[in-house]
KOLRO-581776 format. One line per field, with one value per residue (C-alpha): residue number from 1; residue in three letters; x, y, z. Coordinates in pm, whole numbers, plus 50000, padded with zeros to 5 digits. Each point is the difference from the previous one (the first is absolute). Layout:
<vodrens>
pos = NUM|... $
code = Ala|... $
X = X|... $
Y = Y|... $
Z = Z|... $
</vodrens>
This chain:
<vodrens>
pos = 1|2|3|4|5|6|7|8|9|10|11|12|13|14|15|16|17|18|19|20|21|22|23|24|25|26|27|28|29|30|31|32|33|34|35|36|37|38|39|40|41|42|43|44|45|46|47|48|49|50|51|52|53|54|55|56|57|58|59|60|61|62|63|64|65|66|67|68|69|70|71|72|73|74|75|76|77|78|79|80|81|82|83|84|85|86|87|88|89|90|91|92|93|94|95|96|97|98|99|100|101|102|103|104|105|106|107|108|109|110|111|112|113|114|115|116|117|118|119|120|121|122|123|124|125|126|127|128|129|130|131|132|133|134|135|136|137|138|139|140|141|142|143|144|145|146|147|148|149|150|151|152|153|154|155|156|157|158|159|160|161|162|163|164|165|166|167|168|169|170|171|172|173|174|175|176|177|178|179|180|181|182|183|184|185|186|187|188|189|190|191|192|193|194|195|196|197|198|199|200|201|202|203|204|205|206|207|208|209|210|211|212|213|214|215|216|217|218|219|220|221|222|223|224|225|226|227|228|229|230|231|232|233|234|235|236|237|238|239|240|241|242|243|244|245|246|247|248|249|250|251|252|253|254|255|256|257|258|259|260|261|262|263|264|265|266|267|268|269|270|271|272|273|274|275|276|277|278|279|280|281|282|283|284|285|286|287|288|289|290|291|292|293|294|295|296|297|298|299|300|301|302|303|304|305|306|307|308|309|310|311|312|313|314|315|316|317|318|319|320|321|322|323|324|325|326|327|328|329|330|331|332|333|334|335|336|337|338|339|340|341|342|343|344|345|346|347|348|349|350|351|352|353|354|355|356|357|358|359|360|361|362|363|364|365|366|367|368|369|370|371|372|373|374|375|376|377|378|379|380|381|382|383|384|385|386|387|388|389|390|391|392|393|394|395|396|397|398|399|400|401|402|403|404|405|406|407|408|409|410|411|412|413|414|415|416|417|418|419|420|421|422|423|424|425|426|427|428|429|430|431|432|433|434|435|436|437|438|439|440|441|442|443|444|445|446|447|448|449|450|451|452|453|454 $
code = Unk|Unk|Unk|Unk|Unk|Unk|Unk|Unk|Unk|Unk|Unk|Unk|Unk|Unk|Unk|Unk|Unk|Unk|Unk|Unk|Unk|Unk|Unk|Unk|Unk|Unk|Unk|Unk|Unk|Unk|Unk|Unk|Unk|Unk|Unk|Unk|Unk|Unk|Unk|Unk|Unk|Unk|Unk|Unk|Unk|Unk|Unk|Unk|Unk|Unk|Unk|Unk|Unk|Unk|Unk|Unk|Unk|Unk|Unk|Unk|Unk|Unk|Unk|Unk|Unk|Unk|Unk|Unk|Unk|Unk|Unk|Unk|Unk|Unk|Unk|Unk|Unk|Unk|Unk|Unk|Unk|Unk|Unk|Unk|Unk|Unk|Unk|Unk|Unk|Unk|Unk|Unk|Unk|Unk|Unk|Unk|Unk|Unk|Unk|Unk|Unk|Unk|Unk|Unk|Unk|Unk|Unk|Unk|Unk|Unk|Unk|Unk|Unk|Unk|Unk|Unk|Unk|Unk|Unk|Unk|Unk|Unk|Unk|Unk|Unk|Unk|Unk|Unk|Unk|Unk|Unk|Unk|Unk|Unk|Unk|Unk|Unk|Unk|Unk|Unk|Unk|Unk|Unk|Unk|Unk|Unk|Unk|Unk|Unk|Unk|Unk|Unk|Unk|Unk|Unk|Unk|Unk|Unk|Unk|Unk|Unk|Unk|Unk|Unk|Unk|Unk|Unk|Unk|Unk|Unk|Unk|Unk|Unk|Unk|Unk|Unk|Unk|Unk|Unk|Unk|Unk|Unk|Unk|Unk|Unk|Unk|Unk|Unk|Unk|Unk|Unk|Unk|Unk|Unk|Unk|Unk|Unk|Unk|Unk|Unk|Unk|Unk|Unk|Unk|Unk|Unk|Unk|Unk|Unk|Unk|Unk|Unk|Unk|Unk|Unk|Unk|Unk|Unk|Unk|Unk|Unk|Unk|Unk|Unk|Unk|Unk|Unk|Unk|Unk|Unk|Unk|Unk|Unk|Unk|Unk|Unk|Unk|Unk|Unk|Unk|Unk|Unk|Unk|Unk|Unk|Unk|Unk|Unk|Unk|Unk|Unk|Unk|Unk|Unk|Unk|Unk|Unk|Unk|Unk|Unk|Unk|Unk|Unk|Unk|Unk|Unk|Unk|Unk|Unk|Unk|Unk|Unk|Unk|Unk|Unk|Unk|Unk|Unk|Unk|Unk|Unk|Unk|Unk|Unk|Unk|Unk|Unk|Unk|Unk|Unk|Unk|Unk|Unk|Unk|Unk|Unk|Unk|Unk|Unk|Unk|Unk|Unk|Unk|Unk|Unk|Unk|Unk|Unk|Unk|Unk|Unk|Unk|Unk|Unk|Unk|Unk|Unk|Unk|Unk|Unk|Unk|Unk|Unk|Unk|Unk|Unk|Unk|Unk|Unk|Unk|Unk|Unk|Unk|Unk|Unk|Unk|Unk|Unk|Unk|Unk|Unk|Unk|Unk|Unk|Unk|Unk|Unk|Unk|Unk|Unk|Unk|Unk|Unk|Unk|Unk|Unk|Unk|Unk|Unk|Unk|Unk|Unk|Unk|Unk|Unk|Unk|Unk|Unk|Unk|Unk|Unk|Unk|Unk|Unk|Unk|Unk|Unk|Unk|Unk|Unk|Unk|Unk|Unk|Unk|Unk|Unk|Unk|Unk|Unk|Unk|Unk|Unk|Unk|Unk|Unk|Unk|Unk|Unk|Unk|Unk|Unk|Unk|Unk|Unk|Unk|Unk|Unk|Unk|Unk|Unk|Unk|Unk|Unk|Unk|Unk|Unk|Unk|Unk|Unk|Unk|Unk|Unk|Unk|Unk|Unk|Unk|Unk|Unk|Unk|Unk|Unk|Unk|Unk|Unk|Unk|Unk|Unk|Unk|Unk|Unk|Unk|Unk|Unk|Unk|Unk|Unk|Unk|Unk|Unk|Unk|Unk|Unk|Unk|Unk $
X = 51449|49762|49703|49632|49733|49745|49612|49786|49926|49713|49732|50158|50201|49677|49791|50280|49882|50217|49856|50358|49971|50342|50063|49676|49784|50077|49981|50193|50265|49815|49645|49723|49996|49876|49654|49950|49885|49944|50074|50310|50336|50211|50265|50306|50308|50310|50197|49780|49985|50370|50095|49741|50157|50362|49900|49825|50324|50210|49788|50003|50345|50070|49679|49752|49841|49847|49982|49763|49798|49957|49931|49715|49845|49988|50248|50149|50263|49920|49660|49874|49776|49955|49917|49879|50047|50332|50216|50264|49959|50273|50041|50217|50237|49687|49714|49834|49845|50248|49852|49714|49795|49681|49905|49820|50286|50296|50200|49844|50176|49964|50202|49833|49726|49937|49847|49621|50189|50223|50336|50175|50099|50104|50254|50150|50038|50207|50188|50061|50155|50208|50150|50038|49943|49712|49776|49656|49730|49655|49680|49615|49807|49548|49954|49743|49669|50010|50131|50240|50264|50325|50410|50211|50375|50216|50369|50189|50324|50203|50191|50121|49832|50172|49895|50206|49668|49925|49685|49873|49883|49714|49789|49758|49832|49647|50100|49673|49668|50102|49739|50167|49800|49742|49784|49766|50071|50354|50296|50299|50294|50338|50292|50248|50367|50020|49768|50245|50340|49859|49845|50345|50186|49786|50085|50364|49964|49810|50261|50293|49776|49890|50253|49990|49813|49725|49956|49994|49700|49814|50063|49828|49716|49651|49813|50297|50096|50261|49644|49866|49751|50201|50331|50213|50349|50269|50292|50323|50346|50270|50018|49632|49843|49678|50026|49625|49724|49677|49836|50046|50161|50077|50290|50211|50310|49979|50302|49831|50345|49941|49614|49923|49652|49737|50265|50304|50080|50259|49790|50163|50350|49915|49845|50312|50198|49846|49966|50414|49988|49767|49675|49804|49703|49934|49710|49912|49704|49867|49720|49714|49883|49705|49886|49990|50413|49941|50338|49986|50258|50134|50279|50200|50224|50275|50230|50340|49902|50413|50251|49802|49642|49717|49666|49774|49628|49773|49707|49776|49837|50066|50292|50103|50010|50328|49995|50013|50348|50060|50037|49619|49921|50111|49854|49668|49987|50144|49664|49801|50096|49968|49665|49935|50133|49827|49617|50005|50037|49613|50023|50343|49881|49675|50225|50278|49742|49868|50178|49890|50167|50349|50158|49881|50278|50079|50265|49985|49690|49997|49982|49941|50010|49910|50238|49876|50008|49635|49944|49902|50063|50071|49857|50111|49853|49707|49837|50292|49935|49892|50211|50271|50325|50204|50127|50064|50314|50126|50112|50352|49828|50055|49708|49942|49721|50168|50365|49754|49917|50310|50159|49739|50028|50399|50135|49670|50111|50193|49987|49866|50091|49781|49802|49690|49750|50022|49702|50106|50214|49773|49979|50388|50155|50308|50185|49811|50148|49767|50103|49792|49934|49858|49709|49984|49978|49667|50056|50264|50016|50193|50060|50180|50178|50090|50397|50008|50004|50345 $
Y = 51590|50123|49784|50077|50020|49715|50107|49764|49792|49756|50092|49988|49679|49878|50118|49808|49663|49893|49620|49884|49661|49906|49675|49898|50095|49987|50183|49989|50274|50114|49921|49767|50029|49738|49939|50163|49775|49652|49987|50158|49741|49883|50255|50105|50060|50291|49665|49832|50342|50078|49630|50025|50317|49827|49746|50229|50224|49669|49884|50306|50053|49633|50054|50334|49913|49645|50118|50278|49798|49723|50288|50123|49637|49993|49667|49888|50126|50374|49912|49787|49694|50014|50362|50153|50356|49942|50087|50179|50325|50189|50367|50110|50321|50264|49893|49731|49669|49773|49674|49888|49761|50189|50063|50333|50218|49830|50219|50307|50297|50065|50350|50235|49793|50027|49772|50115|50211|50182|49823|49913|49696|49857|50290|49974|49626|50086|50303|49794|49715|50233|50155|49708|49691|49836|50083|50024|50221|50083|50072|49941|49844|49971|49643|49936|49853|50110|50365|49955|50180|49791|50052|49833|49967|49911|49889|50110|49928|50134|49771|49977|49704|49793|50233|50341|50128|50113|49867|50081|49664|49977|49823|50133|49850|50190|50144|50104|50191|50392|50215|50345|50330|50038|50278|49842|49764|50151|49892|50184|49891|50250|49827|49753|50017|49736|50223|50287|49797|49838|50333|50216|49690|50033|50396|49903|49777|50232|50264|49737|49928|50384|50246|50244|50292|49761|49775|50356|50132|49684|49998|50361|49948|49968|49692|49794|49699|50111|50119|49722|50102|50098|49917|50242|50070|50262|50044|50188|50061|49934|50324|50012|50193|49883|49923|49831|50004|49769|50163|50343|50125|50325|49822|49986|50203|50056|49855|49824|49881|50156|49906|49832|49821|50109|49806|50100|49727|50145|49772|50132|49986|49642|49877|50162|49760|49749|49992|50060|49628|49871|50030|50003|50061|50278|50072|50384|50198|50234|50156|49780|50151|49787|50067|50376|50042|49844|49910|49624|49734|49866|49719|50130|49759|50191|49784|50204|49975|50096|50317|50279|49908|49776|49907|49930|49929|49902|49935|50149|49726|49746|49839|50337|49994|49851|49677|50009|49947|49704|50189|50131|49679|49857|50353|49953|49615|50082|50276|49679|49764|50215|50066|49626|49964|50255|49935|49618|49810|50079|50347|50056|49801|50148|50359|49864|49989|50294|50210|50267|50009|50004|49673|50019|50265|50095|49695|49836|49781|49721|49660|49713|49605|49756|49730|49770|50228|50123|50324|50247|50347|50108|50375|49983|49687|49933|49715|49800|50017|49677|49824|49774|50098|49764|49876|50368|49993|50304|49942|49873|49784|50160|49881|50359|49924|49696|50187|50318|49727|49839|50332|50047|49647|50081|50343|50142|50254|50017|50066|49846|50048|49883|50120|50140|50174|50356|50208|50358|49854|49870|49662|49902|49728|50170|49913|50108|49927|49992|50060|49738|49950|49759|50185|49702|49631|49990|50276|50217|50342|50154|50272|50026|50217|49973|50078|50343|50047|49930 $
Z = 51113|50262|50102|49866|50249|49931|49879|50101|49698|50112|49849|49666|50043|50104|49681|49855|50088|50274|49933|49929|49824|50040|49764|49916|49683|49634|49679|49612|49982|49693|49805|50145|50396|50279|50090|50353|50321|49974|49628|50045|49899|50271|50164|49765|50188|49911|49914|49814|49800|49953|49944|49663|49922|50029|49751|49716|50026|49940|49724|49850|49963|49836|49788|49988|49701|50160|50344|49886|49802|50298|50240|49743|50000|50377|49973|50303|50204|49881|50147|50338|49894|50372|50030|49667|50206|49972|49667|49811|49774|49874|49897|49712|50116|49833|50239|49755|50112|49791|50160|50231|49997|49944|49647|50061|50126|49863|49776|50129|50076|50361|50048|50140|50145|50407|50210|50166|50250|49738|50029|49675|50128|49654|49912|50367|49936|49680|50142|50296|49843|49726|50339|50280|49790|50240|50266|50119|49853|50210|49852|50039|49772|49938|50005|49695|50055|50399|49902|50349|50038|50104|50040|49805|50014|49664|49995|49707|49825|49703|49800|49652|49751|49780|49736|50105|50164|50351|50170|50371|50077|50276|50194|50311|50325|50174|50333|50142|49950|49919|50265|49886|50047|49759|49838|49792|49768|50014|50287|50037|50177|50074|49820|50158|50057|49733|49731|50115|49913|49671|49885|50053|49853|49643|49994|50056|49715|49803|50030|49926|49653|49919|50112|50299|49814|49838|50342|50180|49778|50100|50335|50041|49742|50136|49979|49831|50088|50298|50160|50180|50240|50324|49802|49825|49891|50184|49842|50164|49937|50200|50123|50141|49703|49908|49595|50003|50209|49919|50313|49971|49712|50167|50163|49687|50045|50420|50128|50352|50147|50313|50022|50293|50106|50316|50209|49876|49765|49741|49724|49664|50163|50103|49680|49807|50258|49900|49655|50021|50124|49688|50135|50374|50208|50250|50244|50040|49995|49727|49837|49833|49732|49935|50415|49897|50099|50377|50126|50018|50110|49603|49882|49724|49784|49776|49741|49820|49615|49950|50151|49940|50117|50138|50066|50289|50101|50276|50176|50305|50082|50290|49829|50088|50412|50130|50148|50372|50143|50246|50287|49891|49989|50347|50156|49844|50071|50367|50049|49879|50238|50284|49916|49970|50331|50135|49871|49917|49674|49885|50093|49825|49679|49956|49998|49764|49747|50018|49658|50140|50341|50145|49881|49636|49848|49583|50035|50275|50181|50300|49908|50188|50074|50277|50018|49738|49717|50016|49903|50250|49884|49618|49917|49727|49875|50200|49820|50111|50398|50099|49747|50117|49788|50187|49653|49846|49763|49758|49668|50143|50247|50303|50272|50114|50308|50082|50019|50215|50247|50004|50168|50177|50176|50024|50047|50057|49727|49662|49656|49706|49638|49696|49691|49973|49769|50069|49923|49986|49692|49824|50162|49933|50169|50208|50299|50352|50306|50333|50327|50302|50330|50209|50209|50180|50027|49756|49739|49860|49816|49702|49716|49719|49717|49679|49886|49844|49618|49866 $
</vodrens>
């Protein structure tokens, strides 16, 4: 498929909170939440999270009935002595809080019910796990007493109990302050690739349970529940014929096989390609309807529901800009050192952080380290220049500035691969992969992308 020419994104990645808070922080998956600042319990990890999960799901197959009675009494391991913040709570397969700790939402009904930015987090846990099995759900919690706003990330897992039931079994870690774009009281956020997946997943499932002409009626009916926000349902048969059409119903009946996108992008023959394989994403352009129809750069996920049709979705937001390719990335960080070169290393940093210049880009930003790990350059994170991250590791304990200066010191320039929170998707962990060089003996320079949706 053709390439998409990149809009410049900053603005709105930075209205995002660009803050990453990669590994530290913590919150419940569900219920009561951490106290913020100094109050707040020490850091929860993404193994200390799926390892609890692991063990509910075990106990729960060799015995529900106890296991969801000890998670209700808060009894150890289904909660942290420890860490209070972090416990199990499970979901039965209809959105209800079978088990948690806390007395005042267990065995409430939680379909339906969005988080303070309008995602239905809950329901895309369930749908999720009915379709995958396990994975990681983003939302953003208020955090009661301070009335913060914060991220939180949940692992979940489907399994079967000893009693013929399924559960989703759960358990969450905070990932950072949320400093989304506000109006108000009210913060809205465009939703992420994950939201996309998880929310095309449930009408896959709701089809499977319903029947084409019933799921189809709900799919196109305003303000149900396959309206969420930005989100809404397409539906297509193989032959490119639009059967439903949550955004604009007029679309029913056009056959748009030979549509093509403001740069040429054949997107219905592509998403019919891809829904032939099961399911996939693709990156084109299209009108926003909620932007008053402005063509805007949009990541659309399609999955095959069986032989005769499918369903898609997607987002506008910047989980919606492809990531920068590497040979972007060694251009742009090949413009920065010859700047730094050519104007000295205060000159050069005190223009890196500008997000409004040259080397601040929707995707791509210069980093950069002296020798010892100290930060000297982060755009994206400010508050962290002047920290030494010498001792940086991601989740699979990779030393990421120690591995930067350890090319630097070498080859003078390489590649590094490792995991990182990645804003424009709603602060997700995925693999990055940063390309450095050494701008000389005192300091090097870098940038980085993420790997493309999958």
């Amino acid at each position: 498929m053709r390439r998409i020419p990149w809009t410049v994104l900053a603005g709105a990645l930075l209205a995002l909170g660009l803050a990453v808070l990669a590994g530290c922080g913590s919150a419940p998956g569900g219920g009561s939440s951490a106290s913020p600042s100094s109050a707040r319990p020490a850091p929860i990890s993404r193994q200390q999270v799926t390892a609890l999960v692991g063990v509910t799901a075990a106990a729960l197959r060799k015995d529900a009935a106890t296991t969801l009675a000890a998670i209700n009494a808060g009894q150890a391991p289904y909660k942290d002595a420890a860490n209070p913040s972090l416990y199990a709570f499970v979901y039965d397969t209809n959105v209800t809080l079978v088990a948690n700790p806390d007395p005042t939402v267990r065995g409430q009904s939680m379909r339906g019910k969005p988080d303070v930015v309008g995602t239905l987090f809950r329901d895309q846990i369930v749908a999720g796990a009915l379709a995958v099995g396990s994975g990681w759900q983003q939302y953003v919690y208020r955090q009661p007493g301070s009335g913060g706003l914060y991220l939180k990330s949940t692992y979940y897992k489907l399994v079967t109990g000893s009693d013929g039931q399924k559960y989703i079994v759960c358990a969450g870690r905070h990932v950072g302050p949320f400093k989304g774009a506000t109006s108000g009281t009210a913060v809205t956020t465009a939703p992420t690739q994950a939201d996309v997946k998880a929310f095309v997943a449930r009408a896959v499932a709701y089809a499977g349970a319903h029947g084409k002409q019933a799921a189809l009626a709900a799919f196109t009916a305003p303000g149900g529940e396959f309206h969420q926000g930005q989100l809404y349902i397409y539906a297509y048969d193989f032959g490119g014929t639009v059967i439903a059409h949550g955004g604009d119903a007029s679309l029913v009946g056009k056959n748009l096989m030979a549509k093509k996108d403001i740069n040429g992008v054949p997107v219905i023959a592509d998403l019919v390609s891809l829904a032939h394989r099961g399911s996939g994403w693709l990156y084109f352009t299209w009108p926003n309807p909620a932007n008053g129809g402005k063509q805007e750069p949009k990541l659309g996920y399609v999955m095959k529901v069986d032989n005769g049709w499918f369903l898609g979705s997607g987002t506008y937001g910047p989980a919606a800009v492809r990531p920068p390719g590497k040979g972007e990335v060694v251009a742009f960080v090949g413009q920065a050192l010859k700047y730094g070169r050519e104007h000295g290393k205060k000159q050069a940093i005190a223009e890196f952080m500008k997000t409004s210049g040259p080397f601040f880009r929707a995707g791509l930003y210069v980093f950069a380290y002296d020798m010892k790990g100290n930060t000297l350059c982060l755009p994206a994170e400010p508050q962290k220049v002047g920290q030494n991250r010498w001792d940086l590791r991601d989740p699979k304990g990779v030393y990421i500035v120690r591995d930067f200066v350890q090319i630097a010191r070498g080859s003078g320039e390489g590649w590094v691969s490792y995991q990182y929170a990645n804003p424009s998707q709603g602060y997700q962990v995925q693999q990055k992969i940063s390309y450095v060089r050494k701008v000389d003996g005192t300091w090097l320079i870098g940038a980085g992308t993420y790997r493309p949706a999958d």
